[in-house]
N, C-alpha and C positions, 0 to 999 in steps of 0.2 A: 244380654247379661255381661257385665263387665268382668273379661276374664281375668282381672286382676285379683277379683274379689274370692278371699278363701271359705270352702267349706268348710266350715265346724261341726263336728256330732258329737252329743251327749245322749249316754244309753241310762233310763232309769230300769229299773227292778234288773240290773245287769247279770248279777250270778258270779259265774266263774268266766263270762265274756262268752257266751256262745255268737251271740248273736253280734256283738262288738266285734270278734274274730272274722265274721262273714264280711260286715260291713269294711272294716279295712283289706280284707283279701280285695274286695270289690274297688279299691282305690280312693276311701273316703276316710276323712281324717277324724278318728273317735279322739277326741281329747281326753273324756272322764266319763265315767260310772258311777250308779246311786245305787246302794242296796242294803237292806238293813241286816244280810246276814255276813259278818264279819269272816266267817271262816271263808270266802270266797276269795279275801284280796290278794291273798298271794298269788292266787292263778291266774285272777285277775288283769294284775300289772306286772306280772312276769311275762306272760304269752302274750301283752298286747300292748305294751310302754302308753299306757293310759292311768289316768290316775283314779282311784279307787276310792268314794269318798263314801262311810260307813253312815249309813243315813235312814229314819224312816219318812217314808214320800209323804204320810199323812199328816207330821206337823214340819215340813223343812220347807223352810224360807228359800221362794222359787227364787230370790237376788241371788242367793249360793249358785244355782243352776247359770242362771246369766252371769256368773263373771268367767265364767269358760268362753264365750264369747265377748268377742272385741266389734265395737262398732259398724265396722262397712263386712264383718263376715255375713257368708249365708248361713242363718241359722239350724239346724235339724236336729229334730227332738224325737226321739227313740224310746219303745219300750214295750214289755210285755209284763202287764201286772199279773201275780201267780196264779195261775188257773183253775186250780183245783176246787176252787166255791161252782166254778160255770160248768166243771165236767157234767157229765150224761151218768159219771158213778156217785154223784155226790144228787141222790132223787129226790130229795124232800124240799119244798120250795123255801118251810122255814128253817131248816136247815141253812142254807145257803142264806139267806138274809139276815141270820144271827151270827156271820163269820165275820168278822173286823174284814176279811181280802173281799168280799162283798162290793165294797165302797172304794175302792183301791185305784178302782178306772175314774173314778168320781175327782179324785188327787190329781190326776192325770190330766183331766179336764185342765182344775183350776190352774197346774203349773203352764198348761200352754196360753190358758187368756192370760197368764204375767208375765210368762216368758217370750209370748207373740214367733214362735220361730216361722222360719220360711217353710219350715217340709216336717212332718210329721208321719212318721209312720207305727200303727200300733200291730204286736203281735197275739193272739191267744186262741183260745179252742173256737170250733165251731158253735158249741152249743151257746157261746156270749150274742151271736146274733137275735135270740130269741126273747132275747129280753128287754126290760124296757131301759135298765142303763148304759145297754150300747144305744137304743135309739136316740138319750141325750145326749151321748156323747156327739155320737155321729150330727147330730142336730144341733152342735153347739160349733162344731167346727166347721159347718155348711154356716150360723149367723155370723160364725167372723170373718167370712170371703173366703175360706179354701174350697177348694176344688177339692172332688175327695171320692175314689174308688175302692171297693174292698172285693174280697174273695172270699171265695174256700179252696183250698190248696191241697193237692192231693200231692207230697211232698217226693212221692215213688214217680209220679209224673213230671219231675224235675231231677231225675236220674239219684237221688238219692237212694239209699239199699235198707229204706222204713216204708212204713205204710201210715203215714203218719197225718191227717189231716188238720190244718189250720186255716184258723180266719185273719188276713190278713188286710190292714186298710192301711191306703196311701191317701195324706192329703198336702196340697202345696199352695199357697196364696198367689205361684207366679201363672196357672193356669193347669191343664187337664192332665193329668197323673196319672201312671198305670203300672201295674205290673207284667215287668215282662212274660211272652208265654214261652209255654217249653219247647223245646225244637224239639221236632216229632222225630226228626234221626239222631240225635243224640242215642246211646245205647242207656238202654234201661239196669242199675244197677241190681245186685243180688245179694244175699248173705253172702255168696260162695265167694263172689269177686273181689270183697274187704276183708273176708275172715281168714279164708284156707290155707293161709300161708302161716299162722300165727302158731307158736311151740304148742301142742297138746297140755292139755291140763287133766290132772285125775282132781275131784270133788276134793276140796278142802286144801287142794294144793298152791302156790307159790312160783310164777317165773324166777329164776336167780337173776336173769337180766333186765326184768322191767315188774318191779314189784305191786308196779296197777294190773297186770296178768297176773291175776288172785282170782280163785271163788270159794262160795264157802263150803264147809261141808254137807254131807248130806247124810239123812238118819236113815239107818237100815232099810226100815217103808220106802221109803222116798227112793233110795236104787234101786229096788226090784222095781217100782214104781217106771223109775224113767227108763227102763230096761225094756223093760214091754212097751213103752210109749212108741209110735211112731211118726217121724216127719209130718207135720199136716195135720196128724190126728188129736186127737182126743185121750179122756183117762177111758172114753167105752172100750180101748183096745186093752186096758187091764184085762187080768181077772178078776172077779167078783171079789176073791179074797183081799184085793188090795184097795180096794174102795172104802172112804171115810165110810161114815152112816151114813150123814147127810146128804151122800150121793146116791144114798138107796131110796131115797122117800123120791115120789111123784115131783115134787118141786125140785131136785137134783139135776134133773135136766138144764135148769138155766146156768149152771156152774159151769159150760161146755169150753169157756175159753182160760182157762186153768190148767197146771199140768200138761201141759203142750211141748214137742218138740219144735223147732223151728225148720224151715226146709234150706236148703244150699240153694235152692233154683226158683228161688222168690224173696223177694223184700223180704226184709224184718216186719216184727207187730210192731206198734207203737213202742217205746222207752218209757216205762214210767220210772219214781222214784225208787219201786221194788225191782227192777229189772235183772238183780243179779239172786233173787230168790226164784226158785222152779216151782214152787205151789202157787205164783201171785199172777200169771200167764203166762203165756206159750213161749219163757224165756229157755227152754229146754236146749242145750246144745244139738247141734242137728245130728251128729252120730258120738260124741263122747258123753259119757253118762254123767253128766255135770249142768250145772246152771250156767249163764254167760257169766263172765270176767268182767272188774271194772272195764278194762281195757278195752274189753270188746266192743259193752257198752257205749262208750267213750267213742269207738269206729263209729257206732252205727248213728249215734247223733252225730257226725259226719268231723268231730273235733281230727287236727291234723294228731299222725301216730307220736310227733313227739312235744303234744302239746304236756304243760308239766301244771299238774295238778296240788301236788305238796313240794315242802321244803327236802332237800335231803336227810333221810335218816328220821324222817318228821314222822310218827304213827299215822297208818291209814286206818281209816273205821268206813266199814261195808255203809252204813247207814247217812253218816258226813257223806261220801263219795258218790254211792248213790243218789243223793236228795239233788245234789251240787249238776252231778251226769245228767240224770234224766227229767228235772226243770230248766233245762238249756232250752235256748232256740238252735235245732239245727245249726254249725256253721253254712253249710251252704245254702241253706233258707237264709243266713242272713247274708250271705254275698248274692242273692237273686234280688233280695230287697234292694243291698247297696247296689249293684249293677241298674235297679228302675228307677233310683233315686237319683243318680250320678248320667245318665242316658237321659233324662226329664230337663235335668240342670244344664247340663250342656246342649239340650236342641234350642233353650230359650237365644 
């Protein structure tokens, strides 16, 4: 490979750059991001000097995408279309086939047979393996000559401090592709190693020095509630008097990863988009009676502590912040990508 020649990445469905963040920590030059939801671009292209172009993937002209790249670059085309149609919570098959983000990987397709890059890497859940639009996908970029490996990713096995599984596929037209594995002595991280140093919070209260250390409050139920919760466990360590109804009927039992505290001496649960509410999973603080913090949240998808999310003085909304946090990819899921990508390019 001619080392003269530069790589260029462009990240579709970007966000607030999780995944863009990883890839340049990893040494790989993001030029721009596509994403159709505009409150993203300030953190965007604050935290990442990448350009942020407010777009939806399903009618944007892939020529937009190619003039990010210039002639003799290496091409690399990036992206995790939004997951939520493929999750394992989203049950009903028609459900998910009448969601517009259904077809989303479909877009994806089309922009790389127009945009021909040299490397492509896609990110989303595991449950996308099981269906038949990743097998086109995947089968569309095996007919145009990539080389093309994928996984499932157990994200706590890559020293991250989640438990967060994804499927992740590499593929590259210069030959056989892979994602690095984790090094077995690496130390495996924890809640306790990202969090325990961070100012206490009481339910509904305000850091004065970092105003993404917020959570929100909580209803009277809800603190006796997390009071009696314990690390690890469940709402069974209530009392009976603090249980909805619907955890009294015979079908209650399946509500079991709800109302959860989380433990200091293991990974985080997964990040979803509700992660700073305490009734949505086991987002429970491990010993203060409170839900997680944007902030926190923000650690545990692995974003750096002073990654900057709003403007100054700019209103935060739990609900913006949240969707923005926990539909990220991992940053260092996305610097293990860039690290396979950048190790591939250079053995050629």
């Amino acid at each position: 490979m001619n080392k003269y020649k530069q790589i260029k990445v462009v990240d579709l469905f970007c966000g607030v750059g999780g995944l863009t963040c990883g890839l340049k920590q990893a040494g790989l030059n993001v030029v721009a991001g596509f994403d159709s939801d505009e409150t993203c671009k300030y953190a965007y292209e604050y935290n990442n000097e990448a350009k942020f172009i407010c777009a939806d993937i399903s009618n944007l002209d892939s020529n937009k995408i190619n003039s990010f790249y210039k002639k003799n670059d290496i091409k690399v085309l990036v992206g995790c279309a939004p997951c939520q149609t493929f999750s394992k919570q989203t049950n009903k098959y028609k459900d998910r086939v009448k969601d517009k983000k259904w077809t989303l990987l479909n877009y994806f397709t089309e922009h790389i047979n127009n945009v021909e890059p040299d490397v492509v890497s896609m990110e989303n859940v595991p449950e996308l393996i099981k269906f038949d639009i990743f097998e086109n996908f995947k089968n569309n970029l095996t007919d145009k000559g990539y080389h093309i490996s994928y996984q499932i990713v157990n994200c706590a096995e890559y020293g991250l401090p989640q438990k967060r599984k994804r499927l992740v596929l590499l593929a590259s037209k210069f030959g056989e592709i892979n994602l690095i594995k984790p090094n077995p002595c690496k130390k495996k991280k924890n809640v306790e190693d990202v969090l325990k140093n961070l100012p206490p919070l009481k339910a509904g209260e305000i850091n004065n020095k970092d105003p993404l250390h917020r959570c929100p409050k909580l209803s009277e139920i809800n603190i006796r509630r997390i009071k009696q919760s314990k690390p690890g466990g469940t709402w069974r360590d209530w009392d009976e008097s603090l249980l909805p109804e619907c955890y009294k009927k015979p079908t209650g039992g399946t509500y079991s990863s709800v109302y959860g505290r989380m433990r200091w001496n293991a990974p985080s649960p997964t990040m979803t988009t509700q992660f700073y509410i305490y009734g949505t999973g086991r987002y429970g603080h491990p010993d203060q009676n409170r839900a997680l913090s944007l902030r926190e949240g923000a650690i545990l998808q692995t974003f750096p502590k002073n990654y900057k999310f709003t403007k100054d003085n700019e209103a935060i909304t739990y609900k913006v912040l949240g969707r923005q946090i926990g539909n990220a990819v991992p940053v260092d899921l996305g610097k293990i990508i860039g690290q396979s990508i950048k190790k591939h390019i250079e053995s050629l």
